[in-house]
VOFIDO-442501 format. One record per residue (C-alpha): residue number from 1; residue in three letters; x, y, z. Coordinates in steps of 0.05 Angstrom, whole numbers, plus 5000, padded with zeros to 4 digits. Example, Ala and Ser with C-alpha at 12.3 -4.5 7.8 and 13.67 -1.06 7.14 Angstrom:
REM residues 2
[1; ALA; [5246; 4910; 5156]] [2; SER; [5273; 4979; 5143]] 
END
This chain:
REM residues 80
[1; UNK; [6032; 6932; 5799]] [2; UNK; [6096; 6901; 5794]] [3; UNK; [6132; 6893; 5732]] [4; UNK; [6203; 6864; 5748]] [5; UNK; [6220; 6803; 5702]] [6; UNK; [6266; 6752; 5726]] [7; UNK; [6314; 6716; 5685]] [8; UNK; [6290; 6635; 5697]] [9; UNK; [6346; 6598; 5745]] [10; UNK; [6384; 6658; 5770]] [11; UNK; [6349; 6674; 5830]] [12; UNK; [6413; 6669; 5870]] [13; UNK; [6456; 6720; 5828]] [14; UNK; [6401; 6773; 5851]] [15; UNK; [6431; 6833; 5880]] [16; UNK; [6378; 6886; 5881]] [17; UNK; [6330; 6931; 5852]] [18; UNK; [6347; 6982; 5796]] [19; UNK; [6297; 7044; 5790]] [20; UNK; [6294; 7086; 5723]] [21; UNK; [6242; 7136; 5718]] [22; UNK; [6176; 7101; 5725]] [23; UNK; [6206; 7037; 5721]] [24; UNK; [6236; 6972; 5757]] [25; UNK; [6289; 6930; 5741]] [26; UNK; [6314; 6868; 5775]] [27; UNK; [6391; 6874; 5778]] [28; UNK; [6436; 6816; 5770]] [29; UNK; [6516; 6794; 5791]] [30; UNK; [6544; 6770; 5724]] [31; UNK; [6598; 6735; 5760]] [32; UNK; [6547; 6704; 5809]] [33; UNK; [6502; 6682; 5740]] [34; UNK; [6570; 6646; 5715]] [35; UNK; [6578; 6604; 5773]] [36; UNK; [6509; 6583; 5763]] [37; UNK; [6515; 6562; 5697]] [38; UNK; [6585; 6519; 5717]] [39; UNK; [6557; 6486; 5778]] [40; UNK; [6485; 6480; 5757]] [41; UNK; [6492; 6458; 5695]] [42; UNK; [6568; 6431; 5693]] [43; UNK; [6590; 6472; 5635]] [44; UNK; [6668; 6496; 5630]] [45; UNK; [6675; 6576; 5645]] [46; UNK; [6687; 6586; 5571]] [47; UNK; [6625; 6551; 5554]] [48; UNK; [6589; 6584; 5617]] [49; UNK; [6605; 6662; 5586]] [50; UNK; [6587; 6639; 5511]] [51; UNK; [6515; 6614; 5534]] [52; UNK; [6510; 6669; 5585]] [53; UNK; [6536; 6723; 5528]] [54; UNK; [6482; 6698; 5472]] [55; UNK; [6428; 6672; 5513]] [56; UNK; [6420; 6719; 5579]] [57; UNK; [6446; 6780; 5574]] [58; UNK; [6433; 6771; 5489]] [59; UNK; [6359; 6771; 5506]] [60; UNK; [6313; 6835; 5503]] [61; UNK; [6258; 6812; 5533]] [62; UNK; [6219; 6898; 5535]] [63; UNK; [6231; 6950; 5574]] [64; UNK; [6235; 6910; 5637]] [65; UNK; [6294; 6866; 5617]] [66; UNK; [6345; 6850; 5665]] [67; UNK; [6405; 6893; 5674]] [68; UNK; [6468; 6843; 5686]] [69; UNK; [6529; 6876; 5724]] [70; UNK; [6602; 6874; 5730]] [71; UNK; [6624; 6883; 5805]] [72; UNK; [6688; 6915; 5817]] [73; UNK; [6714; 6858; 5850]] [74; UNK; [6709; 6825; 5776]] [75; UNK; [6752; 6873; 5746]] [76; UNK; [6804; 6867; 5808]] [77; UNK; [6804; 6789; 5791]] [78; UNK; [6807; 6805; 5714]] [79; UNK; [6865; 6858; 5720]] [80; UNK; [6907; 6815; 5773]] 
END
């Protein structure tokens, strides 16, 4: 049985499946979640990380919460 939970409305930041011992974990592209939030629901990119910070990746939701990620290309944009 699965067990994956999926964090409503960010379907397209998906990037995969994370495995930890007998568990699942649906994987997510922060940066991908933050363009959501701007274009979706027209917020600015400041407002975009506060909601994302507090509401998403603020939310335990058991053992099968969402893991959020960082791609290197972020920190290549971040550090230019």
């Amino acid at each position: 049985m699965s067990e994956e939970l999926y964090a409503d409305g960010f379907d397209d930041a998906i990037i995969g499946i994370g495995r930890q011992f007998n568990k699942t974990i649906v994987v997510y592209d922060e940066s991908k979640c933050l363009d959501i939030l701007i274009k979706r629901d027209g917020m600015t990119e400041e407002e975009a990380i506060e909601f994302f910070e507090f509401n998403v990746v603020g939310a335990y939701v058991g053992e099968h919460t969402p893991i959020y990620v960082r791609l290197s290309s972020y920190f290549e944009d971040v550090l230019d």
